[in-house]
C-alpha positions as a printed NumPy array, in Angstrom:
array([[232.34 ,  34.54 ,  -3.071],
       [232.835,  36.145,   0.182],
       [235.871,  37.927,   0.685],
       [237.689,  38.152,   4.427],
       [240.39 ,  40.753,   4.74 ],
       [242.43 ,  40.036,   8.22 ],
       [245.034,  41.899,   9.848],
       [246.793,  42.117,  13.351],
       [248.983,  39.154,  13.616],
       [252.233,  39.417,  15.174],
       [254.772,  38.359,  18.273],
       [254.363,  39.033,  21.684],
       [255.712,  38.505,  25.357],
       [254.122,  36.099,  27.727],
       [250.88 ,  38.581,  29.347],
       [250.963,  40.474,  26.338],
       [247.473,  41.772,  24.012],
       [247.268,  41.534,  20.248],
       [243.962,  42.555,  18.78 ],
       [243.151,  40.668,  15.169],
       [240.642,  42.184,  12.764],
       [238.732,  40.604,   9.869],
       [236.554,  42.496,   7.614],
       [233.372,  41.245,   5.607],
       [232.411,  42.205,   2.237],
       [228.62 ,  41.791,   2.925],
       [225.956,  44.255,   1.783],
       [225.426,  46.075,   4.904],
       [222.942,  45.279,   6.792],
       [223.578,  41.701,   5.682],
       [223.496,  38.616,   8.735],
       [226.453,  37.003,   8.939],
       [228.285,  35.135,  11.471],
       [232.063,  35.321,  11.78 ],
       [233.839,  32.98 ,  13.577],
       [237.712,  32.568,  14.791],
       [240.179,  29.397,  14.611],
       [243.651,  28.643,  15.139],
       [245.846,  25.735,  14.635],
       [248.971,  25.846,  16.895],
       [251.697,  22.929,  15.599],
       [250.763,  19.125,  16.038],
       [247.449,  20.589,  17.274],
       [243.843,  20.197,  15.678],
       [242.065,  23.205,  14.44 ],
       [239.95 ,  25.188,  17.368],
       [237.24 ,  26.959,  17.582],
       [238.041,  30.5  ,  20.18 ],
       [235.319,  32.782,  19.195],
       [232.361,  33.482,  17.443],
       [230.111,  36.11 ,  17.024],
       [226.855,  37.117,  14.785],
       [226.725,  40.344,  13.525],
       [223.333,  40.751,  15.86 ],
       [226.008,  40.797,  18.991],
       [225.29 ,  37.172,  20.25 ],
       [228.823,  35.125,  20.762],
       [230.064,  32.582,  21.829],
       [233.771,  31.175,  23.435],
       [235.93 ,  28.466,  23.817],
       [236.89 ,  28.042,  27.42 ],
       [240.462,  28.949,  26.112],
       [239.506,  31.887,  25.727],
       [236.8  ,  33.098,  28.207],
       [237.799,  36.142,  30.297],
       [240.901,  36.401,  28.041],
       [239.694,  37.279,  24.482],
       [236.557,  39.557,  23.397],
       [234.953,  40.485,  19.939],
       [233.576,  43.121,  19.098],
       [232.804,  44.887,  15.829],
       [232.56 ,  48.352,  14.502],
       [229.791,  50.549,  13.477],
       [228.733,  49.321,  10.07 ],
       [229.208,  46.053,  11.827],
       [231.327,  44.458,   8.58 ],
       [234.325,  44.222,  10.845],
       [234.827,  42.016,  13.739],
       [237.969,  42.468,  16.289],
       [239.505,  39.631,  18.159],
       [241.042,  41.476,  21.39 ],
       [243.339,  38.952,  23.16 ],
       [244.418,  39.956,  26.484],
       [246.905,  37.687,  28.834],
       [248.411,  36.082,  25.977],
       [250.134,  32.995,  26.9  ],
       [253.043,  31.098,  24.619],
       [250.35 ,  28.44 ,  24.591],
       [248.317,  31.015,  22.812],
       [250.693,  30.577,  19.818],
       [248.748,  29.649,  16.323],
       [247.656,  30.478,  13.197],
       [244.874,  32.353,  13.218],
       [241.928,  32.204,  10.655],
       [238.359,  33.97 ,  10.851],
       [235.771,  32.202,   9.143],
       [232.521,  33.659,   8.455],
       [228.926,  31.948,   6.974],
       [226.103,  34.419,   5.503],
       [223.199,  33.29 ,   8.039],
       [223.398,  33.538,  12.078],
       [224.317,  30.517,  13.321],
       [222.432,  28.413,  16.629],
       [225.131,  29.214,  19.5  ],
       [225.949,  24.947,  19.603],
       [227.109,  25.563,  16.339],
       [229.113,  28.365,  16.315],
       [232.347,  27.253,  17.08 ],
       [232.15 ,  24.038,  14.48 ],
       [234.559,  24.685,  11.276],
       [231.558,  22.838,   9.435],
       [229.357,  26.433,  10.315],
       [231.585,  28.15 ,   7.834],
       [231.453,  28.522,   4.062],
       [234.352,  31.38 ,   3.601],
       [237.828,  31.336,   5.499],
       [240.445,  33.924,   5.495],
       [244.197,  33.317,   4.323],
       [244.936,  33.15 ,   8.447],
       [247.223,  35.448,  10.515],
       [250.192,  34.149,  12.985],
       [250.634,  34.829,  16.333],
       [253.218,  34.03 ,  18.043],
       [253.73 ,  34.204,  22.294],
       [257.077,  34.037,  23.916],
       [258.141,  33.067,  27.468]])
């Protein structure tokens, strides 16, 4: 089992940035490839953002030129930045991650993903 540890929910204004994190407990060193979903209400679960821990990644147009990831040095950590935010933005917010890189068609597919984190809310007023 896989543990994911993610933090940096909260509320914003409209234009606002929130930056989510989500570690991995994976040997480091380890490949891995973490990805990030939300499900806003009466809405399906989306894929945003994806990234392997080799620095490939991938996004949903929602989120081009809006959102980045990154990680940090031992790369077990992956940050979300979220810039603009708009009230559309407004979800729950889980990171997933799988223990393999995944093809870049795949990345943003819930199926990639064998561990999920307890999710994080964000929430974007007008």
């Amino acid at each position: 089992q896989v543990q994911l540890t993610e933090c940096g929910g909260g509320s914003v204004r409209a234009g606002g940035s929130l930056r989510l994190s989500c570690a991995v407990a994976v040997p480091t060193g380890g490949k891995y490839c973490m990805g990030w979903f939300r499900r806003a209400p009466g809405k399906e679960r989306e894929g945003i953002a994806a990234l392997n821990n080799d620095d490939s990644t991938s996004y949903a147009d929602s989120a081009k030129g809006r959102f980045t990831l990154s990680q940090d040095g031992d790369r077990r950590t992956v940050y979300l930045q979220m810039n603009n935010l708009e009230p559309e933005d407004t979800a729950l917010y889980y990171c997933a991650a799988t223990l393999s890189w995944a093809p870049e068609g795949t990345r943003l597919s819930a199926g990639t993903y064998t561990y999920w984190g307890q999710g994080t809310q964000v929430t974007v007023s007008s």
